[in-house]
N, C-alpha and C positions, 0 to 999 in steps of 0.2 A: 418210096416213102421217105420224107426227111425224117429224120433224129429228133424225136419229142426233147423239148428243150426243159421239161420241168417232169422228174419221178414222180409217177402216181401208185402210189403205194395204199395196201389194207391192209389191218392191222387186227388180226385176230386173235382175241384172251379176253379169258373172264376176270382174270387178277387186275385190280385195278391201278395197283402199285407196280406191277413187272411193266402194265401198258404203257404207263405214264413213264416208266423211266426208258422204256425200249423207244415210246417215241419221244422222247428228249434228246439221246445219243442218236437218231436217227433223221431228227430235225436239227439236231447241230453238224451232221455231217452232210446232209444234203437241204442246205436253207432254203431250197425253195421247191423242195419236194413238197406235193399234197399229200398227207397223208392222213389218210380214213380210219378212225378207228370201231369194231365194234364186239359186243361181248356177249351175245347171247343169239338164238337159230332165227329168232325172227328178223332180226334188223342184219344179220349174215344174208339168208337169201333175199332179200330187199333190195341192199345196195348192190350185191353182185348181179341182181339182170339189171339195176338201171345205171350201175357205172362200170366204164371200162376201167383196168387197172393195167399197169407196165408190172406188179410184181406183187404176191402174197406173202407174206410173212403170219405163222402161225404156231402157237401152244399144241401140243399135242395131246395135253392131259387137262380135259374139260369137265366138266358135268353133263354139259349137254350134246357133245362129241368128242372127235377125237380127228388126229389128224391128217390120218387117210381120208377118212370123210369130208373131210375140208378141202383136200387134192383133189379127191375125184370131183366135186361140186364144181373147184373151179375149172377142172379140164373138160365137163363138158360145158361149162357156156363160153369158158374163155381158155380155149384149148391150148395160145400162147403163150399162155402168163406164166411165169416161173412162180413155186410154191420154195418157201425154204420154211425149217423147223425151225423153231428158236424155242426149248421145253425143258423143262424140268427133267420129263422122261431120261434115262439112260438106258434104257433096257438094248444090249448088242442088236439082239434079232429085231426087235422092232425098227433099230437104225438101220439094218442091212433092208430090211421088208420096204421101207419108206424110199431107201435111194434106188434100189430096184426097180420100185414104182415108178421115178422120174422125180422123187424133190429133188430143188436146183443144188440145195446144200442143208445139213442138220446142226445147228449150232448149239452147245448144252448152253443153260442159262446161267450166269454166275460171273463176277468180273472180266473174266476174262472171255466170256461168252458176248458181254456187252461190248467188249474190244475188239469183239470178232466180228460182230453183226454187221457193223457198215459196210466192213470189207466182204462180208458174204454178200450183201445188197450189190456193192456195185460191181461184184464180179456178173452177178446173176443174172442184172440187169444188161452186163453190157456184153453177157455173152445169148442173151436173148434177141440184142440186138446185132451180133452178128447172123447170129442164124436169119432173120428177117435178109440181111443184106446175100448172103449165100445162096439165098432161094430165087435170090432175084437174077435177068438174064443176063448172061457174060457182058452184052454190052453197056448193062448199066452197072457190071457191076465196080467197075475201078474210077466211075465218076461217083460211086457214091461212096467207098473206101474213102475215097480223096477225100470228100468231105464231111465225112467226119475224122478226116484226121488220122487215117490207120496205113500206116505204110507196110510194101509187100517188099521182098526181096529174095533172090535166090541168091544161093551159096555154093561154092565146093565144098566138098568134105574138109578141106585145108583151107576153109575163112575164106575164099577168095569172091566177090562181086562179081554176078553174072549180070544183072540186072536188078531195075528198083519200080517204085512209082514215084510221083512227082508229091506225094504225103509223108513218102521218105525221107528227101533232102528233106523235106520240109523240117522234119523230128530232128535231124541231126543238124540243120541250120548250115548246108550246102546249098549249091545253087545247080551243081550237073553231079553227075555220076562218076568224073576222075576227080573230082574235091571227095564226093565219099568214098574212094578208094581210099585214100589218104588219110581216112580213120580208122581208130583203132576197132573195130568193132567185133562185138565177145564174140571169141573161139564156140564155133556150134555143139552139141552136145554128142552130135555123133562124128565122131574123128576114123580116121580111113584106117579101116580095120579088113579082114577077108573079106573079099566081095560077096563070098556066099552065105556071111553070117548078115551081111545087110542086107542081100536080097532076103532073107530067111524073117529080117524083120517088117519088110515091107507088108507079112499078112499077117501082122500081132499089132497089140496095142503099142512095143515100144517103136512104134513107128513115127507116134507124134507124143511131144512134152511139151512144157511149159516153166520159164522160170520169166524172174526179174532179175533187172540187171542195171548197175551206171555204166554209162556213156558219156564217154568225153567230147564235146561237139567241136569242131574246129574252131570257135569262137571263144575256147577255155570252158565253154558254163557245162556242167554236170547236169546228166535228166537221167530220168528213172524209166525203164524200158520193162512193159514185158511182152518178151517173145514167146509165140508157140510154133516151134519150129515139127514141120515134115517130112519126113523123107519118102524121098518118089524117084522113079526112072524119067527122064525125060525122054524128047523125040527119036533120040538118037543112041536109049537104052543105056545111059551115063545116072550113074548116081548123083543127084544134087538134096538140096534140101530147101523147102521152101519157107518164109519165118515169116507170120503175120508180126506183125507190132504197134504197139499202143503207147502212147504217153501216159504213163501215170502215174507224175512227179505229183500231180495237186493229192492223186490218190495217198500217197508215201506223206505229204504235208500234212492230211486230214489225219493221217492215223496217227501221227508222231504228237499232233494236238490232242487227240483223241486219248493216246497215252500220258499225256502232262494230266489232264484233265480228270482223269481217274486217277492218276496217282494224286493229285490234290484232293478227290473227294475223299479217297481213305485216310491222308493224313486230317483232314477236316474232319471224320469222322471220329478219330484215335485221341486226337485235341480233345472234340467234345465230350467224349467218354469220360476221358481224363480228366476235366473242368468239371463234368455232374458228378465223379467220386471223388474230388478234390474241395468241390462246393459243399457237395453233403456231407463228407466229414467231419471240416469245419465248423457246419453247425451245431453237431450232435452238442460242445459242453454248453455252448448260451443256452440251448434251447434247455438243458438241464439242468444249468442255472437258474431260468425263466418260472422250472416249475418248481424248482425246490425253495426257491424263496416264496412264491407263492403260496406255498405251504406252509413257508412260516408265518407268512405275512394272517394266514386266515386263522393259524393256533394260536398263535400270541395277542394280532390286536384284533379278530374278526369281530368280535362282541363292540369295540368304538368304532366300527367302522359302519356300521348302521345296512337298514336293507340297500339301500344303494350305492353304496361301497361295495358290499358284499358281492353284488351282482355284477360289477366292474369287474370285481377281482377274480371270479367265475370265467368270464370272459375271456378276462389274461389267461387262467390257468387251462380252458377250453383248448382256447388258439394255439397256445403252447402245444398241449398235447395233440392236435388234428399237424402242424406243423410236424411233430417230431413223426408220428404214423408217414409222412408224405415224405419224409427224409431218408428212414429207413426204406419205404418203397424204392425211392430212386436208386439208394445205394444196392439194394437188388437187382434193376433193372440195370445200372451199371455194371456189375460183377459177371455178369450171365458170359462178358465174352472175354473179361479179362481178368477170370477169376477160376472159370470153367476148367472140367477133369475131362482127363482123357477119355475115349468111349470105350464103353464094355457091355460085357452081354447081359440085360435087364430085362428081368422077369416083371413083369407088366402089372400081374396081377399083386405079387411084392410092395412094386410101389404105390401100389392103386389103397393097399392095405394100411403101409407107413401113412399114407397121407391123410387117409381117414383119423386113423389114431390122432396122429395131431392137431384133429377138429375135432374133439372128437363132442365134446361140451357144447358148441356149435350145435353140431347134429343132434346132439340129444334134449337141447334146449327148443329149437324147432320140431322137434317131432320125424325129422326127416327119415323118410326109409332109401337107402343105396341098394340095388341091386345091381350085379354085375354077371357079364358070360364068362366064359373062361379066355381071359386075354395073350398075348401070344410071347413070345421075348423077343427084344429088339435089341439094335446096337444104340448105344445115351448114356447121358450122366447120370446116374441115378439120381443123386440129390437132386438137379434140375429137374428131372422127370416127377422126384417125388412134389417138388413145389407145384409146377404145370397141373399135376391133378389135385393139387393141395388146393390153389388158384379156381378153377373152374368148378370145384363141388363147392364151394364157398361163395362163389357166382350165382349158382343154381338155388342156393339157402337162401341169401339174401332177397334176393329179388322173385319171393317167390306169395302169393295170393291165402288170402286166410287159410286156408286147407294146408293140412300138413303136405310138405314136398316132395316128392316119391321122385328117385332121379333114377334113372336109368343107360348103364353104359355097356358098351358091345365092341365088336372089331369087323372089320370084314376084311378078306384078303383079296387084293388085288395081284395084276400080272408082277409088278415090282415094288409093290408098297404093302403096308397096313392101313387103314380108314379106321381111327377109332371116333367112335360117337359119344354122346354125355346129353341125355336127351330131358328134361324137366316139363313139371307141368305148372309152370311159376307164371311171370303176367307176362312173358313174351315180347317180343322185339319187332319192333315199326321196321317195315321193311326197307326204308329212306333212310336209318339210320346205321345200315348192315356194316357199312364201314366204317362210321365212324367210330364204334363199339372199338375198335383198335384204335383211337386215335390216342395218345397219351395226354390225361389231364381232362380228358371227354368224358364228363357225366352225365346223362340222359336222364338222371333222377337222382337230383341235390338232395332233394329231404332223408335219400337212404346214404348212411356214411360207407364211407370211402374217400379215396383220392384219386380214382380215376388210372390209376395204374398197372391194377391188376392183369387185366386182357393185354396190355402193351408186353408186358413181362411175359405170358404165356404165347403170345407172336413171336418174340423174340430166341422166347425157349426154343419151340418147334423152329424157327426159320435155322438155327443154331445146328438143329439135327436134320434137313435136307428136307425140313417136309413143308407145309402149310396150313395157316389155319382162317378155318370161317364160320359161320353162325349161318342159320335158316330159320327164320319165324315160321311156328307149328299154329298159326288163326290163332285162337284164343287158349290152345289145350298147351301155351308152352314155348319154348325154343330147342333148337337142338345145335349144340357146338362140335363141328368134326374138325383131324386135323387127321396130316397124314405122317409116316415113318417111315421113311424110304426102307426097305431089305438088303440084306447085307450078311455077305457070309461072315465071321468075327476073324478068320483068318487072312482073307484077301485083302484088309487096308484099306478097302474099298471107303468107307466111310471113317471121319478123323475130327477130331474135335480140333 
C-alpha cells in the first residue's frame, strides 16, 4: 500500500472553541490534512461508518460520552486508526486506564498541550504507518521503507557500519556505503557493556529506544534524525543493533513555527489585555466629566432649554452613563487575569452567600426566591468566585417572565471535578444562540440593559480556574447554566492561579 499523501484526521469535542482552535494548530501544521470535525453521537457514528480516517483525535470529558467510548467505537470499525486524548481530564488512573487500552498518545489541553498535539499527530500517524509497512512480506518490505524515505541500518555496539538501505545514503546525502562510513554518525545508546547484562536486556523493554538527533551529512547540511534503535543477536549470535530512521527536519521546522506562533499569540494576547485596562482607564474622568456637567447643565439652565433641549440633554447624560456601566465592565473583564489572587480553599456555599448580599435589593425588588443544596469547597479566588455567582443570579433576574423567579442551584460530584448548576425559570435561551451567549458585547435582547459582558467575565472566571462553562435551554420552563471546578487537594499545587 503506498503512503496516503494527505492526513485524514476526525476531530472529536463538543467545545466549540477548544475544536476551532485544535483544528487551527492542526491545520497550520499539516496544510493539507482533511480534517473532520464533529460534536455530538449522532453526526460521531455517521461519519465513522461512512468515512475512512488515518487518525482520531478526542475530548474525553463529554456530555454525551467519554473517551474510552470513542476508542472502543472506533477500534471496532476501524481497528487501525490510532485514537489519541487531547482533554481537559487529568485524572492519573484514567490516563494509565486509556494507554492500557491502546491510545496512541494523551495530550492535557492547555498551551503547551496545543504545542504538543501536532507532534502527538505525526508521531501517531506515522508510527501507524510503520506498523502497516511491518506487516507487510520481507520482500516488499525494503521497497517500500525505501519509499517512503526511512532508512535501516545496523551497527556495532562501538558505531561501527554493518550495513544500510539505499533510503539511508539517501538521508545522509551519500551515494555508497564507505562515503557513510565517513560520517559521523550518533554513538548508539547501548555501548559494549557485560555481555550478559545485554543478553539480559534482549527479553525487557530496554531492548529498543527512541531519540532525535542532528546529523552532519557530508555535504555540510544539518538534518534532524530520529532513530529507534534495537538490539538483537544476529546469525552468528554477535550483538549488533538495528536503528530504523526518519527525517524529521520539516517535523523540528513545523514545531519551532509552531512555537514562534504561540509565543506571538500570548504576547498578542497580554498587548490586548493591557490596551482594554489601559483604554478603560483612560476613559473613566471624560466620561465623569460628561455626566457631571450634564448635571450642571440640566440644574442651572434646564428650565431655557425647553422640552427638546431637555431631551437631547437626557441623551447625553443616558449614553454617558450606559458608556461608563460598559467601562467598568471591561475593566473587570480585564483584571480577572492580571489582577487575580492566589487560590485558596473556598467555601462555596460562603460565596454563594456574599454574592447574594450584594444583590441583594436586586432580589428583593424582583421578588426572586434562591434556593440552594449544600455546596462543596474548592480551590479559587474567592472574590472572583464571589463575582461569577454575583454575575449569573443577576442573569437569571433579569431575564426572567412576569412570575416571580425562583432560581435554583446544586453541585454534583464527578470522578475529578465539581458540576455546579444555576437552573431558572425565566424566558430561556434559543438553542442557536448557545454560544453566542459567551460572545463579548453579544445581546440577544437589547431592550433589557446591560452591555453584553456579564457571561464573557464568568467564561473567563471559570476558564481562569481549570474548569468550563455552558448554558442548556430547559423548552419554555427556563435555562440552566453549569460550569465545572476541577478537585484539588489545597496541598499538592496542583492547581495555581
Amino acid at each position: 500500500m503506498a503512503e496516503p499523501r494527505k492526513l485524514r484526521l476526525l476531530l472529536v469535542d463538543e467545545n466549540a472553541q477548544d475544536r476551532a482552535l485544535a483544528g487551527l494548530v492542526l491545520g497550520r501544521a499539516f496544510p493539507e490534512a482533511q480534517i473532520r470535525e464533529v460534536d455530538d453521537a449522532e453526526d460521531f457514528a455517521t461519519v465513522l461508518n461512512r468515512s475512512r480516517f488515518d487518525l482520531v483525535v478526542t475530548e474525553c470529558l463529554m456530555n454525551w460520552t467519554d473517551g474510552l467510548s470513542v476508542f472502543r467505537a472506533v477500534r471496532e470499525i476501524q481497528p487501525q486508526t490510532p485514537v489519541i486524548a487531547f482533554t481537559e481530564l487529568r485524572d492519573p488512573e484514567i490516563v494509565v486506564e486509556a494507554m492500557k487500552a491502546g491510545f496512541a498518545d494523551y495530550v492535557f489541553k492547555g498551551s503547551r498541550g496545543y504545542l504538543q498535539l501536532p507532534v502527538a499527530v505525526q508521531s501517531a500517524w506515522e508510527q501507524a504507518r510503520n506498523r502497516l509497512l511491518a506487516a507487510r512480506s520481507e520482500p516488499w518490505l525494503d521497497a517500500l521503507l525505501d519509499r517512503s524515505n526511512i532508512g535501516v541500518y545496523r551497527s556495532t555496539l562501538d558505531g561501527r557500519l554493518i550495513e544500510s538501505t539505499p533510503a539511508l545514503l539517501r538521508l545522509l546525502g551519500v551515494s555508497d556505503l564507505e562515503d557513510a562510513l565517513r560520517i559521523s554518525l550518533p554513538e548508539p545508546h547501548f555501548l559494549a557493556e557485560d555481555k550478559q547484562d545485554l543478553l539480559d536486556r534482549l527479553s525487557t523493554n530496554e531492548a529498543s529506544r527512541s531519540r532525535d538527533v542532528q546529523v552532519h551529512g557530508a555535504d555540510g547540511t544539518i538534518t534532524w534524525l530520529n532513530l529507534t534503535e534495537v538490539l538483537l543477536l544476529d546469525v552468528d549470535d554477535e550483538i549488533v543493533i538495528d536503528i530504523l530512521v526518519r527525517d524529521i527536519s520539516q517535523q523540528m521546522e513545523r514545531e519551532d513555527a509552531l512555537k514562534t506562533t504561540l509565543r506571538e499569540l500570548e504576547r498578542s494576547n497580554a498587548d490586548l489585555s493591557q490596551f482594554a485596562y489601559m483604554a478603560s482607564h483612560e476613559l473613566q474622568q471624560p466620561l465623569r466629566m460628561v455626566e457631571k456637567f450634564g448635571a450642571i447643565l440640566a440644574e442651572e439652565y434646564g428650565a431655557d432649554l425647553g422640552q427638546g433641549g431637555g431631551e437631547l440633554l437626557q441623551s447625553v447624560t443616558d449614553g454617558a452613563a450606559r458608556m461608563q456601566n460598559l467601562v467598568d465592565d471591561l475593566l473587570e473583564l480585564s483584571r480577572i487575569d492580571t489582577e487575580g489572587k492566589d487560590f485558596a480553599e473556598v467555601d462555596s456555599n460562603e460565596v454563594l452567600h456574599e454574592a447574594i448580599l450584594g444583590i441583594e435589593d436586586v432580589i428583593g425588588e424582583s421578588g426572586a426566591e434562591v434556593h440552594s443544596e449544600k455546596l462543596p469547597v474548592v480551590m479559587g479566588d474567592h472574590s472572583q468566585m464571589v463575582q461569577l455567582w454575583r454575575n449569573l443570579i443577576s442573569n437569571a433576574v433579569k431575564f426572567r417572565r412576569e412570575d416571580a423567579p425562583k432560581i435554583e442551584i446544586a453541585a454534583e460530584e464527578t470522578e475529578d471535578s465539581w458540576i455546579f448548576s444555576i437552573e431558572d425559570n425565566g424566558i430561556g435561551i434559543d438553542a442557536l444562540e448557545l454560544e453566542n451567549i459567551f460572545v463579548i458585547f453579544r445581546r440577544l435582547h437589547p431592550e433589557l440593559p446591560g452591555t453584553g459582558i456579564g457571561l464573557s467575565i464568568c467564561k473567563r472566571i471559570v476558564e481562569r480556574h481549570g474548569g468550563r462553562l455552558w448554558a442548556e435551554p430547559l423548552g419554555d420552563e427556563g435555562a440552566r447554566f453549569q460550569f465545572s471546578m476541577p478537585k484539588a487537594d489545597p496541598d499538592s499545587g496542583e492547581i495555581e492561579a
